[in-house]
N, C-alpha and C positions, 0 to 999 in steps of 0.2 A: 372766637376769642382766645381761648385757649390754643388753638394752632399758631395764632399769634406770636403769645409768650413764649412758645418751644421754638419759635424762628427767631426771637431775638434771643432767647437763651442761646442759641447755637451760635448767633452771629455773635455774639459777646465771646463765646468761647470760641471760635476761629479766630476771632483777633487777638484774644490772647495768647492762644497758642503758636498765631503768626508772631507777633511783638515777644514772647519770650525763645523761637528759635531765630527772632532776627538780631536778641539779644545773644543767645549762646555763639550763636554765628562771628560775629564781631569780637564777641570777647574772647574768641580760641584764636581767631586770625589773626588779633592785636593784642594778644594776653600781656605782654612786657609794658603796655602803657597801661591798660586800663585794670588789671589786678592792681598797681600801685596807687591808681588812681582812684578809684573806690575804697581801698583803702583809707589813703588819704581823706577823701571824704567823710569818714566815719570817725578817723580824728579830728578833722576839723570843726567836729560838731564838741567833742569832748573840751577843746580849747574854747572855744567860742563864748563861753560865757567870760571868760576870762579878758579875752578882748574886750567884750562890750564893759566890763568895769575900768578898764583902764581909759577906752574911751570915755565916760562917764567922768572919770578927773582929769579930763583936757587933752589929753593927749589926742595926738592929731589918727587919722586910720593905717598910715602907712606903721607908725612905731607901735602902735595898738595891735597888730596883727606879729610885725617882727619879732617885737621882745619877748613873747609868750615862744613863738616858733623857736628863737635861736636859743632862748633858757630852756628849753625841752631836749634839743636837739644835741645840747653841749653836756646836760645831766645824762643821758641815753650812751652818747660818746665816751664820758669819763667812765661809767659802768663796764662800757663793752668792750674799755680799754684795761679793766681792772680783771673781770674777767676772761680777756686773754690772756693777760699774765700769768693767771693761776691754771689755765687750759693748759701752756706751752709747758709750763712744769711740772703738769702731770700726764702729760705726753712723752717727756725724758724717763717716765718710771716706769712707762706701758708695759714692757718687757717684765719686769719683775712680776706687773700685778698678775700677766699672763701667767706667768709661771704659778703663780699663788693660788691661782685661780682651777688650775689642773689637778694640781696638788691636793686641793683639798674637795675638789669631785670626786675624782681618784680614792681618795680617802672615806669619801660618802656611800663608794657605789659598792665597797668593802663588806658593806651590811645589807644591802640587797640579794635575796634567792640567786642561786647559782644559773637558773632557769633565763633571768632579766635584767644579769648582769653584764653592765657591757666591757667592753675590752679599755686595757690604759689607754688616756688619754695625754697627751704633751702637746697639742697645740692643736688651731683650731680646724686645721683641714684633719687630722679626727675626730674631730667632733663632729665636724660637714657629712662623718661616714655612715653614723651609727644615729644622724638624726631622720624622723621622717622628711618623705618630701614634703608632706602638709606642712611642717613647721617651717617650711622654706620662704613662708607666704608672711612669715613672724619677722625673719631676717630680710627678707625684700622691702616691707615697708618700713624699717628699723634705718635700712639704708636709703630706702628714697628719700626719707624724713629728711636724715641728716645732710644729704648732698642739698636736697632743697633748701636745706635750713641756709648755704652759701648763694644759693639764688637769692633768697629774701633778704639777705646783706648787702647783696648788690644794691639791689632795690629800696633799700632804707635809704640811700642818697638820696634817689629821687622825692621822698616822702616831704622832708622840708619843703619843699619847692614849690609842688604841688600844695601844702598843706597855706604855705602863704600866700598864692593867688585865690585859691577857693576861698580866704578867709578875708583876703583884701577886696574879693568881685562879687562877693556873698548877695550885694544889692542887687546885681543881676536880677537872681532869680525872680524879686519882689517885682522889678521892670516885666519881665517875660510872663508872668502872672498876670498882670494887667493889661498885658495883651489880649490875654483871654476872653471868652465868653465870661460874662460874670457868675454865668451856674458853676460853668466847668472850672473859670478860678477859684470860684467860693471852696470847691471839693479838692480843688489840688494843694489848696491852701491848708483847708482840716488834715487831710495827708499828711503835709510836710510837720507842719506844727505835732504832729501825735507820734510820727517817726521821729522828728529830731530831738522831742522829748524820753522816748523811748529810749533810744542809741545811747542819751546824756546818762539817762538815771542807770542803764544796764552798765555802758563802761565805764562811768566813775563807782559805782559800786563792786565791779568787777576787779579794780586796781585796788580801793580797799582791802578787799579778800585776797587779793594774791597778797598783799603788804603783809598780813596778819597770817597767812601761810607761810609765808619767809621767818618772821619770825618764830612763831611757834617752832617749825623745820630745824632754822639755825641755833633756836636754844637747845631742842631737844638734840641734834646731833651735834651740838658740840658737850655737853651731857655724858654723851655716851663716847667721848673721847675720841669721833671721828674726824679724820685730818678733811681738812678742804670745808669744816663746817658750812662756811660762810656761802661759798660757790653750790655747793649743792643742793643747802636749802633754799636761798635763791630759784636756783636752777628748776628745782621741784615746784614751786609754786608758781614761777612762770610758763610751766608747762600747762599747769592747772587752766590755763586761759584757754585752751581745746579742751570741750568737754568732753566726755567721760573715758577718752584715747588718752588726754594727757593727764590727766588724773592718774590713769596705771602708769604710766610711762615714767612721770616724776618721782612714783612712789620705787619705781625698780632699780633706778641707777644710784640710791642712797643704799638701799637695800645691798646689792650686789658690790656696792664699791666697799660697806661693811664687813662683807664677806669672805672679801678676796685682802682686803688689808688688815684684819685683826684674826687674830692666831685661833681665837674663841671662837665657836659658832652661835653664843646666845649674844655677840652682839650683831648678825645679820638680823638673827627672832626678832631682839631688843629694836632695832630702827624699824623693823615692819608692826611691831605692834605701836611702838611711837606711830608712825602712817594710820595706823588703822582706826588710832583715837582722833589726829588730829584728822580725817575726812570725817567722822559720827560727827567730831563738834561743830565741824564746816555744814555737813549737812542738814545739823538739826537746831543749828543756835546762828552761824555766823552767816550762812547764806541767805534765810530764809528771814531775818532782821534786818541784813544790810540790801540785798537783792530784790526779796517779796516776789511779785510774779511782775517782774518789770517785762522780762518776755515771755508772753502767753503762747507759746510752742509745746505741743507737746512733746517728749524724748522721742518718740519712735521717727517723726519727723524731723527732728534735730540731728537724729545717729545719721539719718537716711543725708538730709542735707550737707553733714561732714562728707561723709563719703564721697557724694555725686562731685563737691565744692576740692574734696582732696583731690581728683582725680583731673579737676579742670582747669584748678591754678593753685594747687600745690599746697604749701603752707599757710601763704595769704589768703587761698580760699578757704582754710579749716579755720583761720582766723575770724571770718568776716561770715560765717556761714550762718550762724546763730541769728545776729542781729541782721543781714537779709531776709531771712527765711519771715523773722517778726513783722519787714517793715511791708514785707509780701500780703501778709497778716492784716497790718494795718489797709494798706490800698484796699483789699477784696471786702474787706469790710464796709467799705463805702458803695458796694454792688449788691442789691438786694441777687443779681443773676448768680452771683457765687456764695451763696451761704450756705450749700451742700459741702463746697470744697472749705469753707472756713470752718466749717463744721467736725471738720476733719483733722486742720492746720491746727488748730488751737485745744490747747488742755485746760479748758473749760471743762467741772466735773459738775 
């Protein structure tokens, strides 16, 4: 009996292991469709209730699915027209802030032991001289981000697109379900319904919280009399949507751009202790109210699944990593064969 169970436990676990390299397979060879398109998918769930109220007062499914897609689409565009403008004009100051920026290193490194001080610095290929190569690994993913971040613009085109047929063909799935066996429908149905509630409750609560980090952000840095308030508290909280990479990452370029454009040094301090109160309040009042444990991942699991997801489709996989890894969560939980590995997935204490 028991040699039984240990052959279908294995057979369960080869297929799985088959089904998830037949998925990484597919999606490295076709990354350009299908990272936007799972995307896509994970929005479409965030609209979706939206749609069905509009259906709900008549409207037919074709303008049901439109009107949410194109009033999303046109809000995102007016944004990311608003902030280029303010990018392009502080791209004509680059140069000064470089300089400001040397200046007052240079000025810092004045007060460090003569043993660890390093030599002047004027621009960045000395800096490149006197850093280690370990920190090289700081400015490699610094840069891959950012070229990425022009892949994932690309790819926002396509997002519309796809997000309107998934949401106008959404019946499908219900069709293709009832094809099924009716055990194995009943189970793929608990699935869907528990992931697509998940997805809903984590990123509409997720967009909350970055809301109320923009704000907080842009009150406190315009506060502290920092130019560009608007773009960079923005910027800082949308960063926030990668966990705990953008979290530092949002908190550095308000920080730094303090630093290099105000003449003072307590207004770099001044914006980092601003940062440092508004993630206590995020983490002890705003997330755990708005969020709660809509996804049961543990961190260790999460940091693990940024990484492997940054490495395999970029941006959109640091985006999308969190809520797969949950909806991973969800399936294995309908397998008594894997409850060693859920056991593991999930921050369950």
């Amino acid at each position: 009996m028991n040699n039984l169970l240990d052959y279908k436990r294995l057979k369960y676990l080869f297929y799985l292991a088959a089904t998830l390299g037949l998925v990484l397979l597919l999606g490295s060879l076709l990354r350009p469709v299908f990272a936007p398109l799972v995307l896509s998918t994970i929005l479409a769930l965030v609209i979706l209730p939206m749609v069905k109220w509009l259906e709900g007062l008549g409207l037919n499914r074709l303008l049901s699915c439109l009107i949410p897609v194109v009033t999303t689409a046109i809000v995102v565009l007016a944004l990311g027209t608003m902030a280029a403008f303010q990018l392009r004009e502080l791209n004509t100051s680059a140069g000064s802030f470089e300089k400001s920026f040397f200046e007052k290193v240079n000025r810092l490194s004045q007060y460090l032991p003569e043993g660890i001080k390093p030599p002047v610095m004027r621009n960045t290929e000395d800096l490149d001289k006197i850093m280690p190569e370990d920190m090289g690994m700081v400015g490699s993913f610094l840069s891959d981000f950012i070229s990425a971040t022009g892949g994932v613009l690309t790819t926002m085109s396509l997002l519309p697109i796809f997000i309107f047929f998934i949401l106008f063909y959404r019946n499908r799935v219900n069709l293709f379900l009832g094809s099924l066996d009716s055990k194995i429908s009943s189970e793929f149905r608990k699935t869907i319904s528990q992931s697509k509630s998940m997805i809903q409750r984590y990123l509409s609560g997720l967009g909350l919280v970055v809301l109320i980090n923009a704000t907080l952000a842009t009150i406190g840095l315009w506060a502290f009399g920092i130019s560009y308030a608007l773009l960079l508290g923005v910027l800082s909280a949308v960063l926030t949507v990668i966990p705990y990479i953008g979290t530092f990452i949002g908190a550095l370029i308000p920080v730094l751009f303090a630093f290099v454009t105000k003449d003072s040094l307590s207004y770099g301090l001044g914006v980092m202790a601003l940062y440092m109160v508004i993630q206590f309040v995020e983490n002890n009042f705003i997330s755990p109210i708005i969020l709660g444990n809509s996804v049961n991942v543990n961190p260790f699991v999460a940091i693990l699944a940024l990484l492997v997801m940054n490495q395999y489709w970029g941006v959109i996989g640091m985006l999308i990593a969190v809520p797969l890894t949950a909806t991973m969560v969800i399936l294995l939980e309908h397998s008594d064969n894997f409850t060693a590995v859920n056991v593991f997935l999930k921050n369950d204490t």
